[in-house]
C-alpha positions, -999 to 999 in steps of 0.1 A, spaced: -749 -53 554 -719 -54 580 -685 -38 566 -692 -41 531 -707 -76 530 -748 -85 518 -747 -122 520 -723 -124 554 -716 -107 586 -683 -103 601 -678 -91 634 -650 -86 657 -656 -89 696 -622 -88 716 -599 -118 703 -625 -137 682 -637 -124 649 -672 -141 640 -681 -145 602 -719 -161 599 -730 -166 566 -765 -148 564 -790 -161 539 -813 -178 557 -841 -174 537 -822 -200 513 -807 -217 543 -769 -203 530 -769 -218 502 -739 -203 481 -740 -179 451 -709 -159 433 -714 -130 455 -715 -150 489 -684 -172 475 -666 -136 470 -678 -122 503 -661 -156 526 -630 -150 506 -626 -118 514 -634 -118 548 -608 -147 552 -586 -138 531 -580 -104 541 -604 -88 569 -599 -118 594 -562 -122 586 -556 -83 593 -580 -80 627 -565 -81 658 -586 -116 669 -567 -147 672 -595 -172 660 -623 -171 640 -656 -186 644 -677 -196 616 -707 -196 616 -745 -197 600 -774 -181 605 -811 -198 610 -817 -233 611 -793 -245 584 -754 -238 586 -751 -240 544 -773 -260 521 -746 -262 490 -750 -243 461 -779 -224 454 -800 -239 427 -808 -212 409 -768 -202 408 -760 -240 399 -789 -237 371 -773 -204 354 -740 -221 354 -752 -249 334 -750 -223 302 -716 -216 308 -688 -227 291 -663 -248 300 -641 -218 302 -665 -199 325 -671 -232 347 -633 -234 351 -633 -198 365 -663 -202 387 -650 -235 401 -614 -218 406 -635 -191 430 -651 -216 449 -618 -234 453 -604 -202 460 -627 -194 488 -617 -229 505 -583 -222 510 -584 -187 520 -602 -209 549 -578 -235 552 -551 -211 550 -563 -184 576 -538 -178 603 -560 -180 627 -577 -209 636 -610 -216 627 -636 -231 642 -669 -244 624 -703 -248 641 -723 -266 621 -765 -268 630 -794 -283 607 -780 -292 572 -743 -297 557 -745 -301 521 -723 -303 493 -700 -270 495 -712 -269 530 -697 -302 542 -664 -280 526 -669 -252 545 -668 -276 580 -639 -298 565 -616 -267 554 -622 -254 589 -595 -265 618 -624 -274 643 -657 -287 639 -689 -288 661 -721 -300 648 -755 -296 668 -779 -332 674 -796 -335 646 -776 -320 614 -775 -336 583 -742 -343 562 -743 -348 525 -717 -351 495 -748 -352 473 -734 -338 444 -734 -372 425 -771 -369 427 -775 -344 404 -748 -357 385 -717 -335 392 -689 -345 419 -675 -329 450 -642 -320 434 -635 -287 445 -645 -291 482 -628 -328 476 -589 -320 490 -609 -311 523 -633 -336 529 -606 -365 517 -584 -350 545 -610 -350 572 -624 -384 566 -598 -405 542 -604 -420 513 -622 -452 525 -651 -436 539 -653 -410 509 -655 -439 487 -687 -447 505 -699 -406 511 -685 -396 475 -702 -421 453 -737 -432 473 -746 -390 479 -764 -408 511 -771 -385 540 -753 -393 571 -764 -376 606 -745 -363 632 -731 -390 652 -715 -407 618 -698 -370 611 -683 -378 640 -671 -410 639 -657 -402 598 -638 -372 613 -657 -343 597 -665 -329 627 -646 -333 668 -676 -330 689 -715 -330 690 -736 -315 714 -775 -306 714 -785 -280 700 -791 -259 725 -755 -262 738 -737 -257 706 -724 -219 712 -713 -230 742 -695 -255 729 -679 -228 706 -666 -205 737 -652 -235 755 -632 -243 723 -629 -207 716 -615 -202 752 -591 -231 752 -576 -213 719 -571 -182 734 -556 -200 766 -522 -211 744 -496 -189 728 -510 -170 699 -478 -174 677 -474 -213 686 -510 -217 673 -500 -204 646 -468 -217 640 -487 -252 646 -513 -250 623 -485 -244 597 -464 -273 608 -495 -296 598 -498 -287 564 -459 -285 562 -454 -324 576 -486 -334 560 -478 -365 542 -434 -363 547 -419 -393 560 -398 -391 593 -370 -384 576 -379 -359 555 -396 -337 585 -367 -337 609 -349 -313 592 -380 -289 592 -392 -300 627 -357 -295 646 -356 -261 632 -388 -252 641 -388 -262 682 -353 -247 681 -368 -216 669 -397 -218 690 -380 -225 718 -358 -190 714 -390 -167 712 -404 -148 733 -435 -164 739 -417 -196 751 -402 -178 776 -429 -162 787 -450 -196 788 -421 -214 811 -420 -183 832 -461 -187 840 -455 -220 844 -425 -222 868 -446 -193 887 -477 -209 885 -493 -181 869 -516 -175 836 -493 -163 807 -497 -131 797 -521 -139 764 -542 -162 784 -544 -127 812 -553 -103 777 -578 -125 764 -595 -129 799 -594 -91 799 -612 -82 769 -635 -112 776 -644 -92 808 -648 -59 790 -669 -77 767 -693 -88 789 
């Protein structure tokens, strides 16, 4: 158990905080307590920690199997009350995800399924190792993706979730890819070092414009031209004032790292 958590581990190791899911023995598959546990440690203990992206993560051969079976078995006696509740969680858990300020980046190894394919969708980056499998199985066993469903629709559009919704068919690696549920695969063996690289170009930009970027996304998300100019004028103009700009043109014009690229290659050094 690390800082309160059973089924996860959260760690924080200079700018990056890791959370790695940590039931192997049922390849992190997801019950109530671990869907509590990742809400919380996005939600709040990421949020508040002093890293500026988040890597997540899972531990043993599988990244996240779905739900556990046994957990999925219980809630078949529930009522539809109960099964509203227990949805909202897992839906809840999602967007404290998607809505974590820092970015987050997924590395996915072994098996995707169900909720798991969520958990790589509702993160901002995506690695998978060679060799995972991808599934939206749920229509196999007769229920649908719908919680995990605004995230997955996002990452690979409807067209190819027509196909990956309603056939449950396993897919591999390289057509994770080429869907858009994940940015990059790389063999297994190179897949944390995939992470750092991605980890380390993070850390090279301006904490706050990351920021302020991943919440301009979800802000123009589906506006027209015309109805984002009025939001994306105002938000150069203000990005332009800050201090961080300034600093950024500075380095530039001086041909020098910026002074968040110079902390974060710090701590990497007293890290290692």
């Amino acid at each position: 158990m690390t800082g309160g958590f059973e089924r996860l581990r959260l760690s924080v190791e200079g700018r990056v905080a890791r959370v790695t899911l940590a039931r192997p023995e049922v390849r992190n598959a997801f019950d109530d307590a671990l869907i509590g546990e990742l809400t919380r440690a996005f939600g709040v203990r990421a949020a508040e920690s002093a890293a500026r992206v988040v890597v997540l993560a899972g531990e043993g051969p599988s990244f996240c199997a779905g739900a556990d079976i046994h957990w999925m078995r219980q809630a078949g006696t529930y009522t539809r009350e109960e099964n509203e509740r227990d949805a909202e969680r897992m839906a809840r858990m999602l967007r404290a995800i998607d809505a974590c300020p820092k970015p987050v980046v997924a590395l996915a190894q072994g098996a995707a399924i169900g909720g798991g394919v969520g958990l790589v969708a509702a993160a901002d980056i995506a690695i998978a190792a060679e060799g995972t499998v991808f599934s939206l199985a749920e229509v196999k066993l007769g229920i649908l993706p719908a919680v995990i469903s605004p995230y997955a629709l996002r990452a690979i559009g409807a067209r190819n979730a027509r196909n990956l919704f309603l056939t449950g068919e396993r897919f591999d690696a390289r057509e994770a890819l080429r869907v858009g549920l994940v940015h990059e695969v790389v063999p297994a063996e190179e897949l944390e070092a995939a992470g750092r690289r991605k980890v380390d170009a993070l850390l090279s930009s301006g904490p706050e414009a990351v920021g302020a970027a991943k919440a301009l996304i979800e802000k123009v998300t589906g506006l027209t031209p015309d109805e984002a100019m009025p939001m994306t004028v105002r938000a150069i103009s203000e990005r332009r004032a800050s201090a961080e700009a300034r600093e950024g043109l500075s380095a530039f014009l001086e041909k020098r790292r910026p002074s968040w690229s110079q902390a974060a290659e710090k701590k990497k050094g007293e890290a290692s």
